[in-house]
C-alpha positions in Angstrom: -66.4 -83.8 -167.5 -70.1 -83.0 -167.7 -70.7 -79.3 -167.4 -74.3 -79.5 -168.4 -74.6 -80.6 -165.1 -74.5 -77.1 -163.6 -77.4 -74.6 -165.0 -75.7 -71.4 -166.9 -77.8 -69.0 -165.2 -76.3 -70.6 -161.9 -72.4 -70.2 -163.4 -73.1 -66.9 -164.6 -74.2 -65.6 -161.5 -71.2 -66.9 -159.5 -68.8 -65.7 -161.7 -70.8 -62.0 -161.6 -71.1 -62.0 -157.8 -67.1 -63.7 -157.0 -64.9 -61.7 -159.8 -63.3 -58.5 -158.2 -63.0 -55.7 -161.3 -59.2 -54.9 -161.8 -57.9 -51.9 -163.5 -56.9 -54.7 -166.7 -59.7 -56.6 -166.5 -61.8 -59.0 -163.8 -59.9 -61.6 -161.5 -62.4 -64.9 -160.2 -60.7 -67.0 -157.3 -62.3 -70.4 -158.2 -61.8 -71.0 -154.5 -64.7 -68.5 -153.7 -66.8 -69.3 -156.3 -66.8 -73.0 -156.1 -68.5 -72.5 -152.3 -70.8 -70.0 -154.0 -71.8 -72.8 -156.4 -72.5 -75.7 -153.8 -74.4 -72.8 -151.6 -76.6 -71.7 -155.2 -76.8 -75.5 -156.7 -76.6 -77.3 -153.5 -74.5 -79.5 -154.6 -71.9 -80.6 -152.3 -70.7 -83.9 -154.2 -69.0 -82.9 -157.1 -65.5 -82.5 -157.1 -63.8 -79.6 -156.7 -61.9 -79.8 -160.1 -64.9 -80.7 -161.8 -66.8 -77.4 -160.4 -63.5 -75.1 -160.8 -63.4 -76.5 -165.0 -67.2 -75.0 -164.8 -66.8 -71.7 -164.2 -63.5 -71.1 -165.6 -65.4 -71.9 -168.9 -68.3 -69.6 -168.5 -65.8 -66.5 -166.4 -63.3 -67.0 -169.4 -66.4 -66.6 -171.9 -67.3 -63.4 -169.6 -63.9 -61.5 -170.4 -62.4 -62.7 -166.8 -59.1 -64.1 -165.7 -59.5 -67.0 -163.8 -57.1 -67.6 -160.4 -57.2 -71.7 -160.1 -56.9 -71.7 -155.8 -59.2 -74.4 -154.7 -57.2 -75.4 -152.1 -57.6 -74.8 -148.1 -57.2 -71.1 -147.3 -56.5 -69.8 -150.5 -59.8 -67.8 -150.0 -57.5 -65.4 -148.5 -56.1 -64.2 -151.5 -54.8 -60.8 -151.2 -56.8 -58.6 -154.0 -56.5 -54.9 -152.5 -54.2 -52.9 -154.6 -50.9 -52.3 -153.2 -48.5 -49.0 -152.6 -45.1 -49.3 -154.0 -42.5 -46.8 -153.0 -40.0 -45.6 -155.0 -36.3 -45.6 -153.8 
């Protein structure tokens, strides 16, 4: 895989405007930010796994955790923190 392909600046961006800050860290969906990367590079060819190895690379380089969903409807995927109660 050829990640030259995508321009950094491009990556970067994506993984800036898609990760959602956690209390450990930042979480990307690679769902969201693969259609953020065909919308900004306009590309709407390359694979999904090939896009998904892209920004994993630069998000992982930017301190994130990276949430490999790029399948239908994982979009959805539940980030609002959550009350537990103790009983």
């Amino acid at each position: 895989m050829d990640n030259k392909k995508f321009v950094a600046a491009d990556l970067i961006s994506v993984v800036k405007a898609c990760a959602h800050s956690r209390c450990a860290g930042s979480l990307l969906s690679t769902s969201k930010a693969i259609e953020e990367l065909r919308i900004i590079s306009g590309d709407f060819i390359t694979p999904d796994e090939e896009m998904a190895e892209a920004i994993s690379e630069a998000a992982i380089a930017l301190g994130c955790t990276v949430v490999f969903d790029e399948r239908a409807g994982a979009d959805t995927l539940n980030m609002a923190p959550r009350h537990i109660d103790n009983r």
